[in-house]
C-alpha positions in Angstrom: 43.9 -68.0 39.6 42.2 -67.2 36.3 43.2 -70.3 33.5 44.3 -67.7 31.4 46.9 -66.0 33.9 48.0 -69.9 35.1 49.0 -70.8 31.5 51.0 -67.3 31.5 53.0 -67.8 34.9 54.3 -71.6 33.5 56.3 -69.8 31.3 54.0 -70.8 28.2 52.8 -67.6 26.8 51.2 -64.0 27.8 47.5 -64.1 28.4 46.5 -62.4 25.3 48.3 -65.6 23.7 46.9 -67.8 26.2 43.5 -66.5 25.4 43.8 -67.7 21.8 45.1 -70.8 22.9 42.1 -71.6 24.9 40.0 -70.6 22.2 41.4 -73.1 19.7 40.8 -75.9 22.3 44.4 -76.3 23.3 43.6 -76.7 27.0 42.3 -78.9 29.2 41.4 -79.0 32.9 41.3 -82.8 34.3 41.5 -84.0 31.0 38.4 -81.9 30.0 39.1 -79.2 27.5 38.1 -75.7 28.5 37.5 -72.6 26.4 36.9 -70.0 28.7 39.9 -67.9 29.8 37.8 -66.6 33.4 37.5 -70.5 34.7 39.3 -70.2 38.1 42.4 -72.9 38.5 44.0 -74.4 42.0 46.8 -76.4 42.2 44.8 -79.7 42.8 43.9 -79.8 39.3 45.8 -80.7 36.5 46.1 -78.4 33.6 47.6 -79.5 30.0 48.5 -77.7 27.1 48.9 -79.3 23.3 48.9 -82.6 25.5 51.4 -81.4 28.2 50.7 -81.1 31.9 52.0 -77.4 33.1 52.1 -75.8 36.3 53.2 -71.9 37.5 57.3 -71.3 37.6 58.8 -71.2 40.9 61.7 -68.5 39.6 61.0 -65.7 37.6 63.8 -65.6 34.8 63.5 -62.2 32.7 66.0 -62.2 29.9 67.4 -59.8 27.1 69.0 -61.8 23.9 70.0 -60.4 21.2 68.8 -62.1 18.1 70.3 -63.1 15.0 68.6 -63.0 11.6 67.4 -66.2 10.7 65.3 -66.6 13.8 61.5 -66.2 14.5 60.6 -64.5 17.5 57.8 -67.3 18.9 57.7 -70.8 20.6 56.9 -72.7 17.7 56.9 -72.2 14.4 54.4 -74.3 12.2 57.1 -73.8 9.3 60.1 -75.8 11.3 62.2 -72.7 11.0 65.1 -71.5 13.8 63.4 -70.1 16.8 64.6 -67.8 19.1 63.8 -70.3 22.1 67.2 -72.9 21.0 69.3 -69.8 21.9 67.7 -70.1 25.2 67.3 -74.0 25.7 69.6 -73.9 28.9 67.7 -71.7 30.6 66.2 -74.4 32.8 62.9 -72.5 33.2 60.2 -72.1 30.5 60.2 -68.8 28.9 58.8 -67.1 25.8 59.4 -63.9 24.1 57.7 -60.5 25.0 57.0 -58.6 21.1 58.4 -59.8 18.3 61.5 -59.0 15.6 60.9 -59.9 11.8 62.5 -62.7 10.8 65.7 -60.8 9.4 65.9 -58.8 11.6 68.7 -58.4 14.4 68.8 -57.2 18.2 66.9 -56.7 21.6 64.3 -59.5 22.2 63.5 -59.4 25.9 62.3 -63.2 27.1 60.3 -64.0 30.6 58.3 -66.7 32.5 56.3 -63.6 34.5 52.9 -63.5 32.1 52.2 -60.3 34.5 55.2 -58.5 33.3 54.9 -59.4 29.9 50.7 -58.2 29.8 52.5 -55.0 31.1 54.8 -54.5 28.6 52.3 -55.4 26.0 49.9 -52.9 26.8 49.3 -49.9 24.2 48.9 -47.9 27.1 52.7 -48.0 28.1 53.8 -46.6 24.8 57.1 -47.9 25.7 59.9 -46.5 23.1 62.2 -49.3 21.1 65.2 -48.0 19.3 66.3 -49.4 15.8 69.6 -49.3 14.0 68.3 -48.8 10.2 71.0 -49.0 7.0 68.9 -47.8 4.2 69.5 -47.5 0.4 69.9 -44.3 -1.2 70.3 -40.5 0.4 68.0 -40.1 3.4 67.0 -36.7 2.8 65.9 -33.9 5.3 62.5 -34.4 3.7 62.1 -37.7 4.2 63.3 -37.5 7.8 60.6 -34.7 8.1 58.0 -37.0 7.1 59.2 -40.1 9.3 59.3 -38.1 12.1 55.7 -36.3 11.5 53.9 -39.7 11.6 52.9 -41.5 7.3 50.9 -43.7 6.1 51.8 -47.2 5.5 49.1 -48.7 4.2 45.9 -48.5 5.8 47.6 -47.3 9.1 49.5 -43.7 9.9 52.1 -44.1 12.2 52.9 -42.1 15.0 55.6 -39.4 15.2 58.8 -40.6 15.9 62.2 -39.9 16.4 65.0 -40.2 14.1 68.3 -39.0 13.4 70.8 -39.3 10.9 74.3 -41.1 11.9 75.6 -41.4 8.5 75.3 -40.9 5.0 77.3 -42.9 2.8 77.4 -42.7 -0.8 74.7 -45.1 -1.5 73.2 -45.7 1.4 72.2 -44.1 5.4 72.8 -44.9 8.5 69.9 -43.8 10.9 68.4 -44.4 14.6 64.5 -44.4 14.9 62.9 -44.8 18.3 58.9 -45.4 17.7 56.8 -47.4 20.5 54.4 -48.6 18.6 54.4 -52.6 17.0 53.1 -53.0 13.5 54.4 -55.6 11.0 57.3 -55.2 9.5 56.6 -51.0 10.3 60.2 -50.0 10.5 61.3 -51.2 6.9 57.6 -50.2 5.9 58.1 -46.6 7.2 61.7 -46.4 5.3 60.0 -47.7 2.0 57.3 -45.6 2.0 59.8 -42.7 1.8 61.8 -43.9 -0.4 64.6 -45.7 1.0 64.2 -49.8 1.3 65.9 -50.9 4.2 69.1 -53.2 3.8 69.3 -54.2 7.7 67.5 -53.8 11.0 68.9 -54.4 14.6 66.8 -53.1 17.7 68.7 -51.8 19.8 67.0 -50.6 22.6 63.3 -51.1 24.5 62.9 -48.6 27.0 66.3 -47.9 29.1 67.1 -51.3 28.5 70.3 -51.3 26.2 71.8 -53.9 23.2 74.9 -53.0 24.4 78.0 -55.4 23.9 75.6 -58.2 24.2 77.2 -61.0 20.7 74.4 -62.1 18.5 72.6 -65.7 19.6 73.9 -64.9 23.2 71.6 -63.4 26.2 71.9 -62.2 30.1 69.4 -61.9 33.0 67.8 -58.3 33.6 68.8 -56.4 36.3 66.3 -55.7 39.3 66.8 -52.1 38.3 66.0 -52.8 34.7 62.9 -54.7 35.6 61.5 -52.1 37.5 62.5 -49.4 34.8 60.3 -51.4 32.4 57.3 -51.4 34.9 
């Protein structure tokens, strides 16, 4: 098995982060550290991460949480803030988070040991549509819906078209769904901003067929063979 692909089926990462850890000299092989992702891996040798031995799950766990603000979407943060692994601590297997949510904002994070699954779901290629819950300041204008959904600029990227629609429109601010599959920082709020209307919350509330549903902020449950295989 490829180091790269071993690191992602302990539950420690995707390959694309696993890459970067290997990189930065965060792995070792027999105590040697090793900085190419191809080097082939058995189970006679002993691997380490950041100092810790790891070895390929036995169960694959695939979660969907629904997180609250106040949480970063990662392992580890290097700033000692909340992560979104403590709402998962009694999981019993290692897991880490598939995409990420901005810091304040709510809703769908889907969690997995299965570094094969979560390559999948990273992949450009799969274009898979995540649906947002947007309140936004001011009046959210048939105009500015236009524009959202034709694709605009935010700053040294165009976005793609997407879908929104209009639940509410109070007197000082909107209520609106948006469904976009693509993953830029913070491109939600940016998207809203650039047309006017500076977001006031955020909650994802779908990825794919895979629903928020009644699921209570800080609280998760285990996907559904059928919901795995929706998202492959």
């Amino acid at each position: 098995m490829r180091l790269n692909k071993y690191i992602a089926a302990a539950g420690i990462c995707s390959r694309r982060k696993a890459d970067e850890l290997i990189s930065s000299g965060e792995v070792r092989i027999n105590g040697k550290t090793v900085m190419t992702p191809g080097v082939d891996v058995d189970d006679k040798m002993t691997v380490t991460v950041g100092g810790k031995t790891i070895a390929p799950a036995t169960k694959k766990v695939y979660l969907a949480l629904n997180k609250p603000p106040g949480y970063v979407t990662t392992t580890k943060d290097e700033h000692d803030r909340p992560t979104v692994m403590e709402l998962v601590a009694d999981v019993g297997e290692r897991v880490f988070p598939v995409g990420r949510l901005d810091y304040d904002t709510t809703g769908l994070i889907i969690l997995t040991n299965d570094g094969d699954f979560a390559n999948s779901m990273a992949h450009p290629s799969r274009e898979i549509q995540k649906t947002y819950r947007v309140q936004a300041e001011g009046v959210l204008s048939k105009e500015r819906i236009s524009k959202l959904r034709k694709g605009i600029d935010i700053g040294g990227y165009v976005t793609a078209p997407a879908r929104v629609e209009l639940i509410k429109q109070n007197p000082g601010n909107a209520i609106a769904d948006i469904m976009i599959h693509e993953g830029k920082n913070r491109q939600v709020r940016k998207m809203f901003a650039t047309v006017g209307n500076r977001v006031i919350s955020l909650s994802r509330t779908a990825i794919g067929e895979i629903r928020l549903g009644g699921l209570k902020q800080g609280h998760y449950r285990k996907l559904k063979r059928e919901e795995i295989e929706k998202l492959l």
